[in-house]
N, CA, C and O atoms as CSV, one atom per row, in Angstrom:
chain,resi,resn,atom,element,x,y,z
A,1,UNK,N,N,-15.693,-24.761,6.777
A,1,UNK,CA,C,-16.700,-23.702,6.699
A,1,UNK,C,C,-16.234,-22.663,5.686
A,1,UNK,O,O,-15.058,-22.307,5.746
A,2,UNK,N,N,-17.035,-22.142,4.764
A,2,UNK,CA,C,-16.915,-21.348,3.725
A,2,UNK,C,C,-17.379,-20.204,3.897
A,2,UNK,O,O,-18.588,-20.402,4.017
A,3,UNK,N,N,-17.160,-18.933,4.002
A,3,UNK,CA,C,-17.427,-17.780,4.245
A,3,UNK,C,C,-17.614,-16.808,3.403
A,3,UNK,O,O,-16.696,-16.458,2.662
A,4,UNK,N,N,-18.889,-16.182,3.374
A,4,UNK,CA,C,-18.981,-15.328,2.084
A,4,UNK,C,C,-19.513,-14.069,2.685
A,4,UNK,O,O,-20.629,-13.934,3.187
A,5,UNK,N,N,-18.242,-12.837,2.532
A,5,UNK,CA,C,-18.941,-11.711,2.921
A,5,UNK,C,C,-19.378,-10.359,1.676
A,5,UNK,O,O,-19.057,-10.198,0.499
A,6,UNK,N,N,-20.130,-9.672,2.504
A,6,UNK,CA,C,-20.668,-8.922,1.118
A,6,UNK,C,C,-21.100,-7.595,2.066
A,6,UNK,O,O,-21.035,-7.694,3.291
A,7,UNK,N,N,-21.541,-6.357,1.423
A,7,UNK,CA,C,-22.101,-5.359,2.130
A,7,UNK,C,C,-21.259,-4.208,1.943
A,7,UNK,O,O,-21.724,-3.112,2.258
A,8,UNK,N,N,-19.954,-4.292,1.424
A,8,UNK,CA,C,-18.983,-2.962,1.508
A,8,UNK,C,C,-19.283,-1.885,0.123
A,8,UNK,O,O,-20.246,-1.932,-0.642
A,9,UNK,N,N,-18.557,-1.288,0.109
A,9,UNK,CA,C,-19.063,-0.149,-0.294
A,9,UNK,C,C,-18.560,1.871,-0.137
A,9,UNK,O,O,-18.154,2.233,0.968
A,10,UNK,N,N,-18.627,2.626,-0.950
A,10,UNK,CA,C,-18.186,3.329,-0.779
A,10,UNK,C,C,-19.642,4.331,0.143
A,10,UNK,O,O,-20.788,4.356,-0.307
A,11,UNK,N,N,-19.291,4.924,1.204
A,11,UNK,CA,C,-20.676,6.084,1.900
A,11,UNK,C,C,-19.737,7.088,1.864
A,11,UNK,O,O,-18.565,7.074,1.490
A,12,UNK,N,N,-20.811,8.441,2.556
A,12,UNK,CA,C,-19.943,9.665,2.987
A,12,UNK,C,C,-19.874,9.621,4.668
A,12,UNK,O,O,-20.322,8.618,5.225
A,13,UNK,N,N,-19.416,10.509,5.320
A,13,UNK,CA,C,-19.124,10.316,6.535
A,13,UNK,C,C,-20.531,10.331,7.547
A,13,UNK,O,O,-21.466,11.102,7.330
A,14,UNK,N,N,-20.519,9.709,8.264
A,14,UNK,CA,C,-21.838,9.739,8.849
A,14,UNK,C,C,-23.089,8.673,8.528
A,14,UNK,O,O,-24.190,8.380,8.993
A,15,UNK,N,N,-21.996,8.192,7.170
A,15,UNK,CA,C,-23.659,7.296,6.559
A,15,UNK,C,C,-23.414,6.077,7.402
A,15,UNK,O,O,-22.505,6.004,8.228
A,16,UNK,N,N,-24.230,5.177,7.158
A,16,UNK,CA,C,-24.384,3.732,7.523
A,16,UNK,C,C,-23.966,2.499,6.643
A,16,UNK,O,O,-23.851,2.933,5.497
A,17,UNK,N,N,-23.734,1.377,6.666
A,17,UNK,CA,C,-23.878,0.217,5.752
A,17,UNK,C,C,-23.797,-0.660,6.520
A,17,UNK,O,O,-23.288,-0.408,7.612
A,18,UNK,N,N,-24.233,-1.907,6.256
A,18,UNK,CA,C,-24.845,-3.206,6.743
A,18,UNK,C,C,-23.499,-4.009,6.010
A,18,UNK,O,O,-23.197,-3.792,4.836
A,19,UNK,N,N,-22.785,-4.918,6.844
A,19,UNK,CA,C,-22.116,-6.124,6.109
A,19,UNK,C,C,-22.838,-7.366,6.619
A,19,UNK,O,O,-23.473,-7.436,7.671
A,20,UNK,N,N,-22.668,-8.251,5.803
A,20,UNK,CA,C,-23.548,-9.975,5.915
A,20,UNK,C,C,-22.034,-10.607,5.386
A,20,UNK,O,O,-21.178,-10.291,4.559
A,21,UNK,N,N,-22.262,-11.745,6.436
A,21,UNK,CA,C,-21.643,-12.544,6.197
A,21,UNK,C,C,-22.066,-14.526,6.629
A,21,UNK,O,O,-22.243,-15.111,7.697
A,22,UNK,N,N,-22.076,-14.989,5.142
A,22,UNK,CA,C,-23.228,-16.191,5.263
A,22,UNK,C,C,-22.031,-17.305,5.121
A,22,UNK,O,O,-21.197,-17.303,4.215
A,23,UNK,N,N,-22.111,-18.292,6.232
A,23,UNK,CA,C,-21.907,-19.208,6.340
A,23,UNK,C,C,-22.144,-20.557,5.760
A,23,UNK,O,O,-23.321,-20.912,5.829
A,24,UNK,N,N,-21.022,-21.703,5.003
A,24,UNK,CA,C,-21.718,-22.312,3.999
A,24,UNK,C,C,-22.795,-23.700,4.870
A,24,UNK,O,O,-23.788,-24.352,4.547
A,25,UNK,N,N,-22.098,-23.637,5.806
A,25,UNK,CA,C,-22.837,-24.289,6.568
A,25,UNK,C,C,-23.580,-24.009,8.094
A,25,UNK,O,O,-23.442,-22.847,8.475
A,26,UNK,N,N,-24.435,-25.010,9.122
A,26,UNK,CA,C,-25.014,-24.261,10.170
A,26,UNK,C,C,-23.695,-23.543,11.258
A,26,UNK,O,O,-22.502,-23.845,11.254
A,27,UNK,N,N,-24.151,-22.886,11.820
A,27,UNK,CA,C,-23.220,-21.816,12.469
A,27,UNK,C,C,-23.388,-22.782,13.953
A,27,UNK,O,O,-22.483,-22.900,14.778
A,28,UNK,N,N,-24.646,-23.374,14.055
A,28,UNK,CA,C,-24.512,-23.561,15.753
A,28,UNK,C,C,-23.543,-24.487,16.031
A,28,UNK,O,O,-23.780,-25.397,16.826
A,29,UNK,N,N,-22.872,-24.419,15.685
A,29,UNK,CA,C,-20.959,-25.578,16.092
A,29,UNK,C,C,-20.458,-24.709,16.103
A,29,UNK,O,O,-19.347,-25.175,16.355
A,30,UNK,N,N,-20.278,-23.510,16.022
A,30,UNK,CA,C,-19.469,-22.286,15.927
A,30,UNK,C,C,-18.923,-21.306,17.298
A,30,UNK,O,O,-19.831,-20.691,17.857
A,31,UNK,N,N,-17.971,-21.181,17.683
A,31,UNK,CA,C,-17.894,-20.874,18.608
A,31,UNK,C,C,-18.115,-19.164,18.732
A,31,UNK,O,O,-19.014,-18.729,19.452
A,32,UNK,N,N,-17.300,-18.334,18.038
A,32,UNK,CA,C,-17.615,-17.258,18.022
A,32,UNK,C,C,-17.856,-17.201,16.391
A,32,UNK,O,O,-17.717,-18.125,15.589
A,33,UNK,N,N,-18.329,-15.597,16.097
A,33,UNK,CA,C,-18.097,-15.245,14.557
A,33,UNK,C,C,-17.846,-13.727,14.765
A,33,UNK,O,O,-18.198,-13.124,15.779
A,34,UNK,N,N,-17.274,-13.227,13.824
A,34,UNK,CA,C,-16.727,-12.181,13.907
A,34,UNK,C,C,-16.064,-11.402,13.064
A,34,UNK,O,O,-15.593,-12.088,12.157
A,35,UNK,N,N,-15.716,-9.814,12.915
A,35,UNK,CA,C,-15.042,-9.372,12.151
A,35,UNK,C,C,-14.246,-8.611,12.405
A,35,UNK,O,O,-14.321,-7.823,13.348
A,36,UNK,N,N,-12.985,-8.727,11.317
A,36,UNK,CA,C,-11.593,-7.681,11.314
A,36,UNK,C,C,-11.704,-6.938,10.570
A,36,UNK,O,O,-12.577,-6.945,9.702
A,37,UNK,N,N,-10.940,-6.196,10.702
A,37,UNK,CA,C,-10.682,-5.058,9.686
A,37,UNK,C,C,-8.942,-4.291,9.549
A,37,UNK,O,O,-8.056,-4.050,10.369
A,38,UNK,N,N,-9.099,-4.100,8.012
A,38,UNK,CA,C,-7.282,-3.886,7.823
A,38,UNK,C,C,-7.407,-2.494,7.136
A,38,UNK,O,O,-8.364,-2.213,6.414
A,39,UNK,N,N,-6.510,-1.747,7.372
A,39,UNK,CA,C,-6.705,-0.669,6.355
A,39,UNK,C,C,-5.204,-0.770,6.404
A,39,UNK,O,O,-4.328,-1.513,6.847
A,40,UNK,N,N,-5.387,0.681,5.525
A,40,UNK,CA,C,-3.777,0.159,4.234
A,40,UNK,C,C,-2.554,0.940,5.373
A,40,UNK,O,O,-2.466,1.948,6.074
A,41,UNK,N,N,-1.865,-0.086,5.060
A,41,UNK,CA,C,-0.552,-0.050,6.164
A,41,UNK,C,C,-0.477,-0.021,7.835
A,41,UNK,O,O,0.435,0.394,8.550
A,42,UNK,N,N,-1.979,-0.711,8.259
A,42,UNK,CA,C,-2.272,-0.735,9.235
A,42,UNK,C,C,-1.930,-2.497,9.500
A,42,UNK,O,O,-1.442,-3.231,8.642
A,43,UNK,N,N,-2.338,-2.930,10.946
A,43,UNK,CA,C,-2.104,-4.368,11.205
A,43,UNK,C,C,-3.443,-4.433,11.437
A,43,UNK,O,O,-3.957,-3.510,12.067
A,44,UNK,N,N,-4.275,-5.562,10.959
A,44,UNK,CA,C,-5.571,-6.346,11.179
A,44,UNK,C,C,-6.156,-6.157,12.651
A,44,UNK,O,O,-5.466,-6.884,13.365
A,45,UNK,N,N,-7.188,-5.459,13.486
A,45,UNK,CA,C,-7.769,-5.602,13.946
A,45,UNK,C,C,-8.976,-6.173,14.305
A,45,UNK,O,O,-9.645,-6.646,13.386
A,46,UNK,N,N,-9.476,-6.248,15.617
A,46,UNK,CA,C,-10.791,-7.210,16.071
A,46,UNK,C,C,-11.536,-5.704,15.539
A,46,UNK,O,O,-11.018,-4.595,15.676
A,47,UNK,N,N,-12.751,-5.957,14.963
A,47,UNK,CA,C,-13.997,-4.974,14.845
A,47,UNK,C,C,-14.614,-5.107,15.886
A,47,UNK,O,O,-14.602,-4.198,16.716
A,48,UNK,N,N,-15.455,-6.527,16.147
A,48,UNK,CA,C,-16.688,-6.878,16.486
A,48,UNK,C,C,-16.729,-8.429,16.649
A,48,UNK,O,O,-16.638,-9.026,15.577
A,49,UNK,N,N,-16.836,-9.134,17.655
A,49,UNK,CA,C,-17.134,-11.009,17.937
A,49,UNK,C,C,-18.705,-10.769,18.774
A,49,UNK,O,O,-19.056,-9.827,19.485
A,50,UNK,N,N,-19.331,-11.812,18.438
A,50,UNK,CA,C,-20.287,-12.895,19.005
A,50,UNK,C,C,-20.230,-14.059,19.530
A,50,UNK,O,O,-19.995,-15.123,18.958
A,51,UNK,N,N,-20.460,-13.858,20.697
A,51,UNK,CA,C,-20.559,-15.766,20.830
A,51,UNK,C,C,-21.634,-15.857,20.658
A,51,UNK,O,O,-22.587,-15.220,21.106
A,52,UNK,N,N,-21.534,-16.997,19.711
A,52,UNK,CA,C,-22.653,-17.844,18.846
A,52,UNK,C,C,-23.991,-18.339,19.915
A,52,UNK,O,O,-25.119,-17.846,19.923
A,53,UNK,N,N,-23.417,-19.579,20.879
A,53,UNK,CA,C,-24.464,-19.671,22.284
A,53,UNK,C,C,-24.113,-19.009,22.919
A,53,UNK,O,O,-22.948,-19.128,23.297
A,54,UNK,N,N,-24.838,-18.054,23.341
A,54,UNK,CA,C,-25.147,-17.065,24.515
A,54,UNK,C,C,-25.333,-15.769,24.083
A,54,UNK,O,O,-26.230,-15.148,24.652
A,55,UNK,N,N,-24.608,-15.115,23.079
A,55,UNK,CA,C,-24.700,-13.575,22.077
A,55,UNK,C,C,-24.328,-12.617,22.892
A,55,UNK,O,O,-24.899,-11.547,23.105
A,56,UNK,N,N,-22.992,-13.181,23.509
A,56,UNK,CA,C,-21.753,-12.034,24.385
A,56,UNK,C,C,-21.081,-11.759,23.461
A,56,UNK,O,O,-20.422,-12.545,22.779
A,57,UNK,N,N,-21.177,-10.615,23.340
A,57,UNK,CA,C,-20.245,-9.459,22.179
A,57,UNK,C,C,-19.057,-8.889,23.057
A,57,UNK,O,O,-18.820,-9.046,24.255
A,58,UNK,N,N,-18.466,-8.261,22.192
A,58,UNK,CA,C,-17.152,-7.360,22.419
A,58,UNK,C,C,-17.403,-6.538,20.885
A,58,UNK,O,O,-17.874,-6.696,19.758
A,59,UNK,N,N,-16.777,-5.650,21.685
A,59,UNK,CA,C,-16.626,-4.453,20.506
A,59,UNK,C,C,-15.302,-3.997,20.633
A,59,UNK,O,O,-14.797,-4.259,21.724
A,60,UNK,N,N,-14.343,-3.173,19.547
A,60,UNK,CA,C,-13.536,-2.210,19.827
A,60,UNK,C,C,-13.777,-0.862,20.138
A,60,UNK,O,O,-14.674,-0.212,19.602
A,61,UNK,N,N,-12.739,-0.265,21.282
A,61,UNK,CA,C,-13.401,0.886,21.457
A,61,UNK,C,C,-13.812,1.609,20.539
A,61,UNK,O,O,-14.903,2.178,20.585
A,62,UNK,N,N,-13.016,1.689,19.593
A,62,UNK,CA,C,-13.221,3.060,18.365
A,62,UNK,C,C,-14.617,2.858,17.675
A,62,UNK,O,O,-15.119,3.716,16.948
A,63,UNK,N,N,-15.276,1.496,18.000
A,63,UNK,CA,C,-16.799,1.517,17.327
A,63,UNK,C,C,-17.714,1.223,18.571
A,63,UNK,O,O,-18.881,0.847,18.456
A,64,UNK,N,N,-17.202,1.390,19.539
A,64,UNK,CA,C,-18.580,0.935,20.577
A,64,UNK,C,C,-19.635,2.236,20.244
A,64,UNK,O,O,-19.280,3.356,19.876
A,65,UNK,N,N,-21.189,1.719,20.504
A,65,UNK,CA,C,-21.995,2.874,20.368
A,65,UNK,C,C,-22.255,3.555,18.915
A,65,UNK,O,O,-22.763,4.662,18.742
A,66,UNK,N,N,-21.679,2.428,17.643
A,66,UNK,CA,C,-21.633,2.651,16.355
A,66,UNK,C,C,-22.132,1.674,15.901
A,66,UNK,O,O,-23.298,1.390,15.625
A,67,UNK,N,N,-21.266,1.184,15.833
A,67,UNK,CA,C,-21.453,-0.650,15.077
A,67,UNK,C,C,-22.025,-1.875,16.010
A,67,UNK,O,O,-21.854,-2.033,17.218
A,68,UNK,N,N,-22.792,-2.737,15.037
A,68,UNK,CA,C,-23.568,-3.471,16.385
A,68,UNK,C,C,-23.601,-4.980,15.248
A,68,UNK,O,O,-24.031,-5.070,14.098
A,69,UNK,N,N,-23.023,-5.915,16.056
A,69,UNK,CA,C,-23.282,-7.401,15.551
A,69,UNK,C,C,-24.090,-8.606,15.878
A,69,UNK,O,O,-24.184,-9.154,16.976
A,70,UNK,N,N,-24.536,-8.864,14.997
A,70,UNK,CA,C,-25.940,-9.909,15.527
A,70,UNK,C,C,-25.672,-10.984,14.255
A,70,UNK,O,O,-25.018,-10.879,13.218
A,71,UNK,N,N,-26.442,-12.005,14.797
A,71,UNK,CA,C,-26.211,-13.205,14.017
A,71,UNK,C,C,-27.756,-13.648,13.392
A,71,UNK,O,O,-28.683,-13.042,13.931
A,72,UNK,N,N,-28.064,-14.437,12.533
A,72,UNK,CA,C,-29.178,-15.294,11.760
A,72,UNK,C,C,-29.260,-16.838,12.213
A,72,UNK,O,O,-29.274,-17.660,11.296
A,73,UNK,N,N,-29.305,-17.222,13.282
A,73,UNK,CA,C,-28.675,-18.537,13.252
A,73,UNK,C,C,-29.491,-19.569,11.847
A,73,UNK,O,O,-28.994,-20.561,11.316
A,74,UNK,N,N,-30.598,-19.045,11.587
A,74,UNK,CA,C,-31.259,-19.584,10.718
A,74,UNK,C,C,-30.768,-19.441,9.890
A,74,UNK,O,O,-30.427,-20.549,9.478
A,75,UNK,N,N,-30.229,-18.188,8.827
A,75,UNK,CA,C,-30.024,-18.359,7.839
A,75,UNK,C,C,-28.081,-18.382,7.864
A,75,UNK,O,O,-27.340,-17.733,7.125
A,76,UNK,N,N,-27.700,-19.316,8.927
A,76,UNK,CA,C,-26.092,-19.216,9.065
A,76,UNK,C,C,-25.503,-18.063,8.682
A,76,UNK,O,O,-24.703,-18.106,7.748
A,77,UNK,N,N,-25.781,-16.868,9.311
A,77,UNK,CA,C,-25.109,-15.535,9.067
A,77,UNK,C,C,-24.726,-14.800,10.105
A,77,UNK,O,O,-25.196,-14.854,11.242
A,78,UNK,N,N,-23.731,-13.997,9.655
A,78,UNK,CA,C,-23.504,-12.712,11.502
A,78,UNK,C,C,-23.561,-10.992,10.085
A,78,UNK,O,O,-23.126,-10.791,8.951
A,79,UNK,N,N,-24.217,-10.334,10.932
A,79,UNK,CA,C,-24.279,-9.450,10.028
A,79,UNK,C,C,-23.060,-8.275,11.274
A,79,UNK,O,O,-22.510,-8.580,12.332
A,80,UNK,N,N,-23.059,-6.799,10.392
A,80,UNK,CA,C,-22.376,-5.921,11.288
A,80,UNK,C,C,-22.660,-4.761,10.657
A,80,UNK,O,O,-22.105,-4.196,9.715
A,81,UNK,N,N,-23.857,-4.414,11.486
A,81,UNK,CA,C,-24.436,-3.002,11.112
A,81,UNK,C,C,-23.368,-1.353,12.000
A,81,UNK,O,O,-23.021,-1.004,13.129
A,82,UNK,N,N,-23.272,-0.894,10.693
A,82,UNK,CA,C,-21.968,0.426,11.125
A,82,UNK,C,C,-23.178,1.562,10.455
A,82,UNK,O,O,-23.812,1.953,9.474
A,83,UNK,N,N,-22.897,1.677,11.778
A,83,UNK,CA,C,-23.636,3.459,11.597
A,83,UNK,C,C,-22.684,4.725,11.977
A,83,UNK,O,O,-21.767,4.529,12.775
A,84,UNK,N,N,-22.840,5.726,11.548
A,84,UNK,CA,C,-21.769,7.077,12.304
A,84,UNK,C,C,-20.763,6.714,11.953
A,84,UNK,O,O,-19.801,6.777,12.719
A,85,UNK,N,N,-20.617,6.119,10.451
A,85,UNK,CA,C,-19.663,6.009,9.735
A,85,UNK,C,C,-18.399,6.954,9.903
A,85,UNK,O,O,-18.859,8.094,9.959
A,86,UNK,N,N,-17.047,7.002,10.008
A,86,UNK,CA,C,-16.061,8.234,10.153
A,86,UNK,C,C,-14.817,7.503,8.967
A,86,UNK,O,O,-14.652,6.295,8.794
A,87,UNK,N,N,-14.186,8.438,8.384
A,87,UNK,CA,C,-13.090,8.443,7.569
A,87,UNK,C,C,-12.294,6.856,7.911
A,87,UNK,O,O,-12.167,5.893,7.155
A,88,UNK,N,N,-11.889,7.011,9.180
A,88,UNK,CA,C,-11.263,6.012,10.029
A,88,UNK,C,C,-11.739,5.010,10.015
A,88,UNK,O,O,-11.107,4.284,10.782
A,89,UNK,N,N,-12.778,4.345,9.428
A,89,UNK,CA,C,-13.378,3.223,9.138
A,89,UNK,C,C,-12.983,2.923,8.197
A,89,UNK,O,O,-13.105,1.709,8.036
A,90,UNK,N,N,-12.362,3.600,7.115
A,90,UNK,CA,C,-12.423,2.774,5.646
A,90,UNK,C,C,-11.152,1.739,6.506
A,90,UNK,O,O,-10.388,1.828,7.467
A,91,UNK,N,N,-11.567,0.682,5.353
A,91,UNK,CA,C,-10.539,-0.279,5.683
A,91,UNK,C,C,-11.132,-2.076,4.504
A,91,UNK,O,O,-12.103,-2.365,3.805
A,92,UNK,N,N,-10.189,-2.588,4.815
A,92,UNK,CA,C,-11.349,-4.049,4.083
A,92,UNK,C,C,-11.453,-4.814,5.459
A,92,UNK,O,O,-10.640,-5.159,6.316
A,93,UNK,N,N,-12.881,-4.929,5.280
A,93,UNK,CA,C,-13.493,-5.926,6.410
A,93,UNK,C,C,-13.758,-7.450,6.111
A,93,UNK,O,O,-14.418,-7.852,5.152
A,94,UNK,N,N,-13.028,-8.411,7.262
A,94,UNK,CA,C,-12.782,-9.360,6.809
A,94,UNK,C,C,-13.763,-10.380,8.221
A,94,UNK,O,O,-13.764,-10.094,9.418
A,95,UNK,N,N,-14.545,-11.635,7.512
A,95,UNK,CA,C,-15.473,-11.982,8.831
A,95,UNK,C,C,-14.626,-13.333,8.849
A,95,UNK,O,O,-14.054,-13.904,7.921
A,96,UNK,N,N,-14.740,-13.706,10.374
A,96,UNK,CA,C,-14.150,-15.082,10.327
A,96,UNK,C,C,-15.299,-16.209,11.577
A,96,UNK,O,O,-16.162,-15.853,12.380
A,97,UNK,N,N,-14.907,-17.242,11.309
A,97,UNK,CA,C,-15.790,-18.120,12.060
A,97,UNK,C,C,-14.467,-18.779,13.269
A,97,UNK,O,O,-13.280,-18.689,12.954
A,98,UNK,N,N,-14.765,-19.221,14.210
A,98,UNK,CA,C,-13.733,-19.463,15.131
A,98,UNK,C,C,-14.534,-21.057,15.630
A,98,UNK,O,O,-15.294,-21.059,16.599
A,99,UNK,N,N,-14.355,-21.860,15.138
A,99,UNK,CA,C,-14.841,-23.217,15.408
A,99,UNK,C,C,-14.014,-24.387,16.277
A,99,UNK,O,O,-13.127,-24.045,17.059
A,100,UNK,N,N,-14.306,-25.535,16.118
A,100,UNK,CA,C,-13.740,-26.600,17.122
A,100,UNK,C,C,-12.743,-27.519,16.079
A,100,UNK,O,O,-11.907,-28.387,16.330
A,101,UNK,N,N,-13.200,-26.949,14.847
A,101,UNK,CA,C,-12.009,-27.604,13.704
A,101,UNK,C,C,-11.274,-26.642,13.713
A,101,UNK,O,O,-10.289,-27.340,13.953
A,102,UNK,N,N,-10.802,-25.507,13.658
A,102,UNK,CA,C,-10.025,-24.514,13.062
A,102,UNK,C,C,-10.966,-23.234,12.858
A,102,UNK,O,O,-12.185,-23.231,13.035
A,103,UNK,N,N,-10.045,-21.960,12.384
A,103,UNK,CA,C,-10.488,-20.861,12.247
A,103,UNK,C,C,-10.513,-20.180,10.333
A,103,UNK,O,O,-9.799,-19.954,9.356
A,104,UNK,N,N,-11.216,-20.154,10.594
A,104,UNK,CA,C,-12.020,-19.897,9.155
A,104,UNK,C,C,-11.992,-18.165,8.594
A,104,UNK,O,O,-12.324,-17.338,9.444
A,105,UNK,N,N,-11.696,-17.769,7.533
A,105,UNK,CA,C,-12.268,-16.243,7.258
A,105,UNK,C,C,-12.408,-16.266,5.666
A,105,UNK,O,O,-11.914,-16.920,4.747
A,106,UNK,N,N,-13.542,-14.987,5.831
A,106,UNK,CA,C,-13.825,-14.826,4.791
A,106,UNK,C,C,-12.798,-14.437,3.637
A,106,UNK,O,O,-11.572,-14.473,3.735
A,107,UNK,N,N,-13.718,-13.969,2.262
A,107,UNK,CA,C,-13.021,-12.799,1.510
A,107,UNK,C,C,-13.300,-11.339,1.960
A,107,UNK,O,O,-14.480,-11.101,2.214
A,108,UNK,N,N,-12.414,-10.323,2.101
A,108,UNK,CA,C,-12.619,-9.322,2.398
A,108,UNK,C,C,-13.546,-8.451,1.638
A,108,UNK,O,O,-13.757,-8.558,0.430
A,109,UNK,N,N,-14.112,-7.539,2.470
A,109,UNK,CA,C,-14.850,-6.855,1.568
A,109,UNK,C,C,-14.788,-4.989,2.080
A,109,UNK,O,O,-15.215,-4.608,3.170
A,110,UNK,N,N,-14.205,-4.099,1.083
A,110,UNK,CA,C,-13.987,-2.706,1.367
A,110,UNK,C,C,-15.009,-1.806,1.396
A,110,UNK,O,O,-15.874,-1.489,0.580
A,111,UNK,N,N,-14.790,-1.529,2.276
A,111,UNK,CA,C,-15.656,0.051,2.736
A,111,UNK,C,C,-14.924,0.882,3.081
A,111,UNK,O,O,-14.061,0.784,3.953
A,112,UNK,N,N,-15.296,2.172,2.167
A,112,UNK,CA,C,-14.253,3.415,1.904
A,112,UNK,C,C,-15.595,4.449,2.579
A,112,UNK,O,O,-16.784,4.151,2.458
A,113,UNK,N,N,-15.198,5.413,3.131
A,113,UNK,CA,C,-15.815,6.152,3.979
A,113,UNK,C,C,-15.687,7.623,3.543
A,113,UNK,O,O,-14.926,8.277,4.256
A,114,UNK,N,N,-16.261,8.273,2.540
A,114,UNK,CA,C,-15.117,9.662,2.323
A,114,UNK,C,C,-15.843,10.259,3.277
A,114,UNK,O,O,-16.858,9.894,3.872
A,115,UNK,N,N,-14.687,11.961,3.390
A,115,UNK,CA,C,-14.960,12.779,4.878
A,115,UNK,C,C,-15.977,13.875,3.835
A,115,UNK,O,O,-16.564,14.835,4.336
């Protein structure tokens, strides 16, 4: 599975941005999909997972009630809409697929947040 994410970007604090992340193939073999996020000199965190059948999420605390993830099954995508953007978000966001072959991730993609 090939992963292509896109959507990052520089906002100011408070703004919003949408990340997409399209799958090269169908997602419904997919067990979860999901995204991390790294910022600089930090260790990789969970953002946001889906399970693919059924659409049981988890969030991290620091974005519950912010950020919200939903999937396309049609067009093999999980998007991750961030709203109430804060400083503490910048980071590069990285999506991965969690399948029955192995675990898959994208290319990262940065979103810088100024205050």
């Amino acid at each position: 599975v090939q992963l292509q994410a896109s959507g990052g970007g520089l906002v100011q604090a408070g703004g919003s941005l949408r990340l997409s992340c399209a799958a090269s193939t169908s997602i419904s073999s997919v067990i979860t999909m999901g995204w991390y996020r790294q910022a600089i000199g930090q260790q990789r965190e969970l953002v946001a997972r889906i399970v693919i059948r059924g659409a049981g999420t988890n969030y991290a605390d620091s974005v519950k009630g912010r950020f919200t993830i939903s999937t396309d099954n049609a067009k093999n995508a999980v998007y991750l809409q961030m709203n109430s953007l804060k400083a503490e978000d910048t980071a590069v966001y990285y999506c991965y697929a969690n399948t029955r072959d192995g675990l898959f991730w994208g290319q990262g993609t940065l979103v810088t947040v100024s205050s």
